[in-house]
N, C-alpha and C positions, 0 to 999 in steps of 0.2 A: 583631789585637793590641790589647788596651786596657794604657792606662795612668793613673796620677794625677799630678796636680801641689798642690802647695802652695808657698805664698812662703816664698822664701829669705830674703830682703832686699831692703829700699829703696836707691836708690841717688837723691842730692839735691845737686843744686848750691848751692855757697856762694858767699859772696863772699869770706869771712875763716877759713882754719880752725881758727884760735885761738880765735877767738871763739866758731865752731861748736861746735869740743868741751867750750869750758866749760859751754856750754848744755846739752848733749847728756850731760853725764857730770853736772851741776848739780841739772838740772829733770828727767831721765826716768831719774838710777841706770844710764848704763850706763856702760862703761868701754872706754879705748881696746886694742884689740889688735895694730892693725898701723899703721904713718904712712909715706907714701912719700912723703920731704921734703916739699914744699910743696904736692902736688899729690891726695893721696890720704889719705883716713884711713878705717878701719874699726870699728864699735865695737858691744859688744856688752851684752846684759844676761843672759846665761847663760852656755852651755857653748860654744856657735857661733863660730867665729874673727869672723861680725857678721852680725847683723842690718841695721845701716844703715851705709851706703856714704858717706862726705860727699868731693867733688869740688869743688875747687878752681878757682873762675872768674875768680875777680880782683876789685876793689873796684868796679868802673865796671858791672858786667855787669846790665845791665835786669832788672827784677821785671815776670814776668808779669802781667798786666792778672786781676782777681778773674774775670773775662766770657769767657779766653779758656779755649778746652778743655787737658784735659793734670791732673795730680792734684789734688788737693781735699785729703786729708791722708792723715797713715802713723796709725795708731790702735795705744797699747801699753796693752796689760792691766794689771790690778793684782789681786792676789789677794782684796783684801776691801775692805771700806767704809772699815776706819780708813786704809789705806794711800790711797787716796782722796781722804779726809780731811788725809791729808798732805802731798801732792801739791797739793791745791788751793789750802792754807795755806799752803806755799812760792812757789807760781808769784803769787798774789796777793801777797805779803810783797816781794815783787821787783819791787813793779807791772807784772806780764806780764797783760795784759787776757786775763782769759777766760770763756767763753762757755759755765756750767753746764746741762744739761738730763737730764731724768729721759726715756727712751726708753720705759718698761717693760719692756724687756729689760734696761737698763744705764741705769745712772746714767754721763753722761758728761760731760768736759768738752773744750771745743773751743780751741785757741791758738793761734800761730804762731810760728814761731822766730824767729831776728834777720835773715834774709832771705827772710821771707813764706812758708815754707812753712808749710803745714797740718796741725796735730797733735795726736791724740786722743790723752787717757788716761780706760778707762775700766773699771767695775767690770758684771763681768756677771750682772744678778739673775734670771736667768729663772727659777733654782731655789730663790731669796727668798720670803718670804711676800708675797705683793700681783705677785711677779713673773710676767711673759706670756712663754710659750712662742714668740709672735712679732711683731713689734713692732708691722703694721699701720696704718704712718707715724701714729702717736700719739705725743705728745712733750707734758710738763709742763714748768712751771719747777722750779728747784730749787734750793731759799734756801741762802743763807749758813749759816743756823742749822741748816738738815737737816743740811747736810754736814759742819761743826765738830761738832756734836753728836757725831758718829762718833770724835772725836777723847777723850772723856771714857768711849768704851766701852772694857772690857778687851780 
């Protein structure tokens, strides 16, 4: 018997998850679906009862070490460059440090929540003009002014 798999959803420890969902519903458009009082929350950016899972640790609960194994980040799509564009001029507007780069496959950028997890949003150009079919660990920088620039297209 063969089968397939694809992800369901992340599932991420917090510290606060008030804090989490502002972030969460704020900076990546999604919206809550389910909250199981203080300990559970679900949220989604489609049709999916959730994409991401956020759990409840408590305030005091250790941030994993950058060095130690275990996730690197959850990565969400965006349909086009201006949304992109808007995303990056939001998280920056908020002083949320992030970390742009041109993949050739995607323009991405890199950030982390308000307890260190790791989280991409990114635009996929592989079917762009200048865009590669596969990425080939090549990575550009990618200005400020590239990425606003997308914000004055229609």
């Amino acid at each position: 018997m063969t089968y397939s798999t694809k992800i369901g959803h992340a599932h991420l420890k917090v510290r606060d998850l008030d804090t989490a969902i502002d972030f969460y519903t704020t900076y990546l458009a999604l919206h809550l679906t389910e909250r199981i009082g203080d300990a559970y929350v679900f949220l989604t950016g489609g049709s999916f009862h959730h994409e991401i899972a956020l759990q409840n640790v408590g305030p005091h609960a250790p941030q994993p070490s950058p060095h130690d194994t275990g996730l690197y980040h959850v990565a969400f799509e965006v349909p086009n460059k201006r949304s992109f564009a808007e995303a990056y001029q939001k998280l920056c507007k908020a002083g949320i440090a992030v970390a742009p780069v041109d993949h050739y496959i995607s323009w991405a950028m890199y950030f982390d929540d308000p307890d260190g997890n790791g989280l991409e949003i990114y635009w996929d150009t592989r079917n762009e003009q200048g865009g590669r079919s596969l990425w080939h660990g090549d990575n550009a920088p990618l200005s400020d002014e590239t990425i606003l620039a997308a914000l004055n297209m229609p």
